[in-house]
C-alpha positions as a LaTeX table, in Angstrom:
\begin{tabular}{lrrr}
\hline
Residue & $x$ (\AA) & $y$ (\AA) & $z$ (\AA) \\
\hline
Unk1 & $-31.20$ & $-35.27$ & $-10.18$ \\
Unk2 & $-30.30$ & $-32.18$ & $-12.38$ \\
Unk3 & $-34.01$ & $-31.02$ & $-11.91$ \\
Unk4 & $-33.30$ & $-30.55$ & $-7.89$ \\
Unk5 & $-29.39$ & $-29.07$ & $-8.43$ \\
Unk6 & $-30.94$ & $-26.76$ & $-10.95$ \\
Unk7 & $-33.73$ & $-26.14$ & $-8.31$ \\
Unk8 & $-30.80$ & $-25.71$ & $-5.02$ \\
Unk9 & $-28.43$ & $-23.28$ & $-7.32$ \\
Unk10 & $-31.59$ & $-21.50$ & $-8.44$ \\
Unk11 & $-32.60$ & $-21.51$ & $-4.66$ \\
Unk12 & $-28.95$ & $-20.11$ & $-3.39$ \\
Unk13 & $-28.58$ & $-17.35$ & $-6.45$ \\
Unk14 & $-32.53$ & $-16.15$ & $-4.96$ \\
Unk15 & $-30.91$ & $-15.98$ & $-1.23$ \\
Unk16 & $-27.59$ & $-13.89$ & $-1.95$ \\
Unk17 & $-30.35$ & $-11.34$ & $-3.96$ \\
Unk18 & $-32.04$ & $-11.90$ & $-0.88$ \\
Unk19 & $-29.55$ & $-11.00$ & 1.21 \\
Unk20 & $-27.73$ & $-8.16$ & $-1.32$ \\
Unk21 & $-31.37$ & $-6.46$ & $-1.13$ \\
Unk22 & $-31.36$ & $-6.73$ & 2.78 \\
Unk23 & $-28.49$ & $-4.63$ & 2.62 \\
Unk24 & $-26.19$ & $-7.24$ & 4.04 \\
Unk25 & $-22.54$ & $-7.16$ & 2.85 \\
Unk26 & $-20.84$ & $-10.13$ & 0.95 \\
Unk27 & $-17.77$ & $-11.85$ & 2.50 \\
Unk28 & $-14.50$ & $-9.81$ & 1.69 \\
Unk29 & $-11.55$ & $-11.34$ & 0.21 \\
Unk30 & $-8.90$ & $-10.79$ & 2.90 \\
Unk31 & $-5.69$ & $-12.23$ & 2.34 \\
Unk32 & $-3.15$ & $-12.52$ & 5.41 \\
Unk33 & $-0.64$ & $-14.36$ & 3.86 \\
Unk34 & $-0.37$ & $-17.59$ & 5.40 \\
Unk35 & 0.31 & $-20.46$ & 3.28 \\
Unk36 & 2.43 & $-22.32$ & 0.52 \\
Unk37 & 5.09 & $-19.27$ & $-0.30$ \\
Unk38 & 4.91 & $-17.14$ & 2.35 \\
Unk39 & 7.68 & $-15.55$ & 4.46 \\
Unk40 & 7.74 & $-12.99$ & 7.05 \\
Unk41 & 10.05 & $-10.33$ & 6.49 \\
Unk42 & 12.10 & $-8.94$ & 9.32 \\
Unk43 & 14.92 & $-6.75$ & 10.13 \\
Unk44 & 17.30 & $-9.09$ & 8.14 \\
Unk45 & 15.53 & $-8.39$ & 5.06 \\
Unk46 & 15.78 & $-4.45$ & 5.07 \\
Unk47 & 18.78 & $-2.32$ & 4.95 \\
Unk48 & 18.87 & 1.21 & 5.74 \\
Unk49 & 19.61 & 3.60 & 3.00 \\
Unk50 & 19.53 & 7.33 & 4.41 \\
Unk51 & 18.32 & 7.52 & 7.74 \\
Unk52 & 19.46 & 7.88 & 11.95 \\
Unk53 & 20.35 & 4.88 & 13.77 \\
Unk54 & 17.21 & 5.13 & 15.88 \\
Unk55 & 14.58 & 5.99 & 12.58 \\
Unk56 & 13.83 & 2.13 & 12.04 \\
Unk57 & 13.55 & 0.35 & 15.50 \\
Unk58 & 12.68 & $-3.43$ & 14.88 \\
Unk59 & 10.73 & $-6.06$ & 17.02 \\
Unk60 & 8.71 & $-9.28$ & 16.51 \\
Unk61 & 5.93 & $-8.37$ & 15.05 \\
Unk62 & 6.88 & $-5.31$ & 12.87 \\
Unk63 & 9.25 & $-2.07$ & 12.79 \\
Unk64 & 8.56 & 1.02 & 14.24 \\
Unk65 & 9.36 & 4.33 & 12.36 \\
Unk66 & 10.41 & 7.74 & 14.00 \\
Unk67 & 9.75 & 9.53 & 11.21 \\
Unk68 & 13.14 & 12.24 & 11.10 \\
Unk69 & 14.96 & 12.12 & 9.02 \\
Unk70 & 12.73 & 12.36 & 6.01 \\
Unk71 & 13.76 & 8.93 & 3.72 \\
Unk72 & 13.54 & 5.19 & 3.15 \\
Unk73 & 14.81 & 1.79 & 4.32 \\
Unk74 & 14.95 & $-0.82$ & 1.32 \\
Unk75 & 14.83 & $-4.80$ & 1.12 \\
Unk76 & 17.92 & $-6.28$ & 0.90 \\
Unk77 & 16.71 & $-8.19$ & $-2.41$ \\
Unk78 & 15.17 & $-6.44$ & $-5.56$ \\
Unk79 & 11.76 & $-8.20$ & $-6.48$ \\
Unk80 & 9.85 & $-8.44$ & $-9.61$ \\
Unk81 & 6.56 & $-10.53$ & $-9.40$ \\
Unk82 & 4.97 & $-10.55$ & $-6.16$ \\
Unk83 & 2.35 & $-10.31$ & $-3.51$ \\
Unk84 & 2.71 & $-8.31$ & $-0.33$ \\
Unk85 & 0.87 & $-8.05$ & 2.45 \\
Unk86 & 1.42 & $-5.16$ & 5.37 \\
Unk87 & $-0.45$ & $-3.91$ & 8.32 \\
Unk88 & 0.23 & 0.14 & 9.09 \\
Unk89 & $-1.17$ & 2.74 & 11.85 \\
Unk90 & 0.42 & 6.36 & 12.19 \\
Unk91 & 0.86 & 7.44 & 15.30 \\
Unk92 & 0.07 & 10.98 & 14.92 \\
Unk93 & $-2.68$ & 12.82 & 13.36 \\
Unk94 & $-1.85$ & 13.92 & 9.82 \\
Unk95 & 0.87 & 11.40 & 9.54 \\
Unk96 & 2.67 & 10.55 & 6.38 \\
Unk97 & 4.32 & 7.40 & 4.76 \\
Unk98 & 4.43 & 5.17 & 1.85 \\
Unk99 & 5.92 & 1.50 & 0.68 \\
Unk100 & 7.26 & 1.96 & $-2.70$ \\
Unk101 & 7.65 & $-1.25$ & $-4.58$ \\
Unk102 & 9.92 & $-1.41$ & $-7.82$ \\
Unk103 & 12.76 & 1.38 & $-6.84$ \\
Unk104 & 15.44 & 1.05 & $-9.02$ \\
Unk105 & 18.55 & 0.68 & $-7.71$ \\
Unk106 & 19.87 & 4.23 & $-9.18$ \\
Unk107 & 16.87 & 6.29 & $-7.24$ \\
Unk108 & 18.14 & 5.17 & $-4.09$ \\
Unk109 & 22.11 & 5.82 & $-4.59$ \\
Unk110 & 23.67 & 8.11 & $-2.57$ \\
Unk111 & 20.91 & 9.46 & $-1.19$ \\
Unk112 & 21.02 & 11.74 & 1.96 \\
Unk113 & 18.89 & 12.22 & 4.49 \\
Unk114 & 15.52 & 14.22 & 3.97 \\
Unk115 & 15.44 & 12.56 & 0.36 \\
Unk116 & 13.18 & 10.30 & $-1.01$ \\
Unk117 & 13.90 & 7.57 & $-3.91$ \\
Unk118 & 13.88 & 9.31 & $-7.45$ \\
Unk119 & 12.05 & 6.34 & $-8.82$ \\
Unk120 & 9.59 & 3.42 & $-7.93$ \\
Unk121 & 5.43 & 3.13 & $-7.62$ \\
Unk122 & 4.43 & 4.33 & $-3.97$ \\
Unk123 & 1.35 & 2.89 & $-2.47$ \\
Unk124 & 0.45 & 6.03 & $-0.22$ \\
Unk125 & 0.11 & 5.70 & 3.65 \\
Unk126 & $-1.39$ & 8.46 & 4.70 \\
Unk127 & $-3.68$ & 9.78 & 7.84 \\
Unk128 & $-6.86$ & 11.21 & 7.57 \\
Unk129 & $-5.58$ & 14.63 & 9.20 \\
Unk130 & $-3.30$ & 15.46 & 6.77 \\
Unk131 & $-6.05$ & 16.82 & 4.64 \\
Unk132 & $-6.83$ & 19.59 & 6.83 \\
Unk133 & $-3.35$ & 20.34 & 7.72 \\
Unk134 & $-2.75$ & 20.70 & 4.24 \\
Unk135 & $-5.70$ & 22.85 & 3.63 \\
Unk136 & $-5.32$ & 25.16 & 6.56 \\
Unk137 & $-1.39$ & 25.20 & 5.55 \\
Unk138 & $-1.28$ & 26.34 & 1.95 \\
Unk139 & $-5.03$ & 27.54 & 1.59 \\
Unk140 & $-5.77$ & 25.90 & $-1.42$ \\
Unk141 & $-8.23$ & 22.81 & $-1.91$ \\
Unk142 & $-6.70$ & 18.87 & $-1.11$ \\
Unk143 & $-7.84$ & 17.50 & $-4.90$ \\
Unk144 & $-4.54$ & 15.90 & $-5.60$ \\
Unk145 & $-4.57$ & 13.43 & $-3.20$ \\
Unk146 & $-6.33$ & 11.04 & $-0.73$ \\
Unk147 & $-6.10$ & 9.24 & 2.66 \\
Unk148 & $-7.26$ & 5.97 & 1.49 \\
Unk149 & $-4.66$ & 3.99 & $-1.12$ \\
Unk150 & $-3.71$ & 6.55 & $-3.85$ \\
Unk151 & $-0.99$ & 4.57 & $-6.48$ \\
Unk152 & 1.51 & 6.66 & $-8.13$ \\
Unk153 & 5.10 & 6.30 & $-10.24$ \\
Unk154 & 7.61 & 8.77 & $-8.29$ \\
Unk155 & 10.48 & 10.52 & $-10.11$ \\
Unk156 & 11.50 & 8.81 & $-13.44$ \\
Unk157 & 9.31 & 5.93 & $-12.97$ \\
Unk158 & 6.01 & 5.89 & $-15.13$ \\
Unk159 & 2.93 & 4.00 & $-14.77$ \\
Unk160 & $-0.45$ & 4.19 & $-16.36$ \\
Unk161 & $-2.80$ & 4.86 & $-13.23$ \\
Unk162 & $-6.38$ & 2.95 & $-13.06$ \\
Unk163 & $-9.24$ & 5.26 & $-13.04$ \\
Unk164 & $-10.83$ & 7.03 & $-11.05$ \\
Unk165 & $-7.48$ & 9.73 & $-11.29$ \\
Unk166 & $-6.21$ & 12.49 & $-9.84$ \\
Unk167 & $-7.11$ & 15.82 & $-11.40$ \\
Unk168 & $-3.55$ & 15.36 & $-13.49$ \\
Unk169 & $-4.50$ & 12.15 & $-13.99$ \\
Unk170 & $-0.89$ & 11.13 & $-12.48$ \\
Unk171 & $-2.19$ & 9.21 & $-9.47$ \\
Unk172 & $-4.51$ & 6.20 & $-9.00$ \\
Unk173 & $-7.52$ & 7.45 & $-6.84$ \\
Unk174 & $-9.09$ & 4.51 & $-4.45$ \\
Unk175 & $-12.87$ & 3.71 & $-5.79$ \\
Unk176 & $-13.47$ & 3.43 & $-1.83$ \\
Unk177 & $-12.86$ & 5.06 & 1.28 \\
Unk178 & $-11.93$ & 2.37 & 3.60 \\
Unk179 & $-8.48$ & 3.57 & 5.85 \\
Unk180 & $-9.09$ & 4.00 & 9.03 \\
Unk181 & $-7.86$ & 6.84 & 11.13 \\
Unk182 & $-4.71$ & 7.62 & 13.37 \\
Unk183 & $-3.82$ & 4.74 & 16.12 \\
Unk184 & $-5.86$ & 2.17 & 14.06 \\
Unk185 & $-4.21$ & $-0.74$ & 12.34 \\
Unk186 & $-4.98$ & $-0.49$ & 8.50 \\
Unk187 & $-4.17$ & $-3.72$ & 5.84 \\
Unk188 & $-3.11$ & $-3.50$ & 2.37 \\
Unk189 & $-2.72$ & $-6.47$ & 0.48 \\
Unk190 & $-0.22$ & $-5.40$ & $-2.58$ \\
Unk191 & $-0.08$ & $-7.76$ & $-5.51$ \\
Unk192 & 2.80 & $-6.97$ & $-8.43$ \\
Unk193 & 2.57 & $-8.86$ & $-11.54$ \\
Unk194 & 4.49 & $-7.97$ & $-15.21$ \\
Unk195 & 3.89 & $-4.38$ & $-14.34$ \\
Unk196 & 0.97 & $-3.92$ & $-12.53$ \\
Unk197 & 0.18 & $-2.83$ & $-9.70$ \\
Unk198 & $-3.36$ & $-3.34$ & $-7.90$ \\
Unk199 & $-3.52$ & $-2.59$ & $-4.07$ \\
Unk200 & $-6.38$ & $-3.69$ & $-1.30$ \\
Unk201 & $-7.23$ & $-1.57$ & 1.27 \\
Unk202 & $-8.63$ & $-3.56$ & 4.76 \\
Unk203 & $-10.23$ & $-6.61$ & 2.23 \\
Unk204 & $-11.57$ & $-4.67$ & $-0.92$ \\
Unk205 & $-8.87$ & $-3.89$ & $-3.71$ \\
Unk206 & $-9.36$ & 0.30 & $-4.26$ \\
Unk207 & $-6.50$ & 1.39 & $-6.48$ \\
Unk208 & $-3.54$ & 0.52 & $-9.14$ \\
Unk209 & $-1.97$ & 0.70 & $-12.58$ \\
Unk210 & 0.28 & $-1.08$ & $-15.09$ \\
Unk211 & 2.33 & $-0.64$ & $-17.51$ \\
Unk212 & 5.16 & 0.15 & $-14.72$ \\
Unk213 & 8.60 & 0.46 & $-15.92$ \\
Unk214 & 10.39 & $-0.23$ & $-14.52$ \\
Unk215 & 9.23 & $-3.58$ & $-12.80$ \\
Unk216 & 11.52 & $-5.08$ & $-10.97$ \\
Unk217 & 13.56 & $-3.40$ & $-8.31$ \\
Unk218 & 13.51 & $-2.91$ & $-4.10$ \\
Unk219 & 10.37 & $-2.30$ & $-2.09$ \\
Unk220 & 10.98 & 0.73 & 0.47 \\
Unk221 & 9.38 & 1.89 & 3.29 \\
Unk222 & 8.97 & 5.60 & 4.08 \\
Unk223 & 9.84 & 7.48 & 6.60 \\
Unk224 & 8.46 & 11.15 & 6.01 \\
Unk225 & 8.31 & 13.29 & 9.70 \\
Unk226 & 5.79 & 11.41 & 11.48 \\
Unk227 & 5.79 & 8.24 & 13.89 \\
Unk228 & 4.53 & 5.04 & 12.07 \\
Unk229 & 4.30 & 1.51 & 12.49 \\
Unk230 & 4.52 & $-1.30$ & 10.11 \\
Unk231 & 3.49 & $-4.85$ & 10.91 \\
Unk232 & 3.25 & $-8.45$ & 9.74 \\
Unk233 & 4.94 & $-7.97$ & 6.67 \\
Unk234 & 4.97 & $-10.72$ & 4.24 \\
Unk235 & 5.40 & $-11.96$ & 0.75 \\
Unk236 & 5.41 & $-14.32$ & $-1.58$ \\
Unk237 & 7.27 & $-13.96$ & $-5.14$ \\
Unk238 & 5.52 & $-15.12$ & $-8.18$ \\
Unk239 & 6.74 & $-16.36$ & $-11.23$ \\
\hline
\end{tabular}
């Protein structure tokens, strides 16, 4: 008996080489968060902080963002440990938006509109186009950033940012290129645990950091001058 289940685990380890060798891709994890914990969040969960009464326009499935006035809307709850999940397409080439997770409650007084929270850890939504805007704008090379899941603290928020970096070394660079372009529904999965911060981008996790401090506080989504949608948003605190 232990003879043949040596023989049939020895038999599937052979096949997955088999199949890595074949060039076939393994099953990615992709979490959609359905299950024990789970709760759709909604216009009743988010509360605008400095924007027009048309910027955040609410339906079933998701909220859809105008993009002008330049700032967020926040949770109605702060949140320490959790898991997120979020589905995003701009709407525009070059567009530009964010969720920030962990904004203290002082980076988002009295803000006005065209500001953005002085604190918090921004998972980056951004469109492929906005690196050659940005190039053709200011001339100079787009090395700080990408278009596919950069981390970073904002304002007086810190974090220590998994490699591979930025060129300051202030921003979590994804290990993969996986966002899909403008009009086309992208997935992050967002898990936030004793402060840190590891996001997935459409099934493979790309980016993050910890030590955050703070770690507790409101997530925010971003408006920032372009049309964006956001989608079957869920999560699920931890302890």
């Amino acid at each position: 008996m232990m003879r043949s289940l040596r023989l049939s685990l020895f038999g599937a380890a052979w096949w997955s080489l088999v199949g890595l060798a074949a060039g076939q891709e393994l099953p990615r994890a992709w979490i959609d968060g359905d299950g024990p914990g789970w709760k759709a969040l909604g216009a009743e969960d988010f509360v605008m902080v400095n924007g027009a009464d048309d910027t955040w326009t609410w339906n079933e499935s998701g909220v859809r963002c105008s993009g002008q006035p330049v700032g967020v809307t926040r949770s109605v709850k702060p949140y320490r440990n959790f898991e997120l999940v979020a589905e995003w397409r701009h709407l525009k080439p070059a567009g530009n938006s964010g969720i920030f997770i962990w904004a203290p409650e002082e980076a988002l007084a009295d803000l006005k509109p065209g500001q953005l929270p002085r604190g918090g850890i921004e998972c980056q939504v951004l469109d492929h186009g906005y690196t050659e805007q940005y190039r053709s704008e200011t001339g100079k090379p787009a090395d700080w950033f990408t278009t596919h899941g950069d981390v970073f603290p904002v304002g007086t928020s810190r974090m220590k940012p998994f490699p591979p970096t930025s060129p300051d070394g202030s921003r979590s660079f994804p290990r993969k290129r996986l966002s899909k372009g403008v009009n086309e529904w992208n997935h992050y999965y967002i898990r936030a645990i004793n402060g840190e911060v590891r996001l997935w981008v459409n099934g493979e996790e790309v980016s993050g950091g910890n030590g955050c401090e703070p770690a507790f506080g409101y997530l925010c989504l971003e408006s920032e001058g372009s049309p964006v949608e956001f989608r079957h948003l869920r999560i699920r605190e931890l302890p």
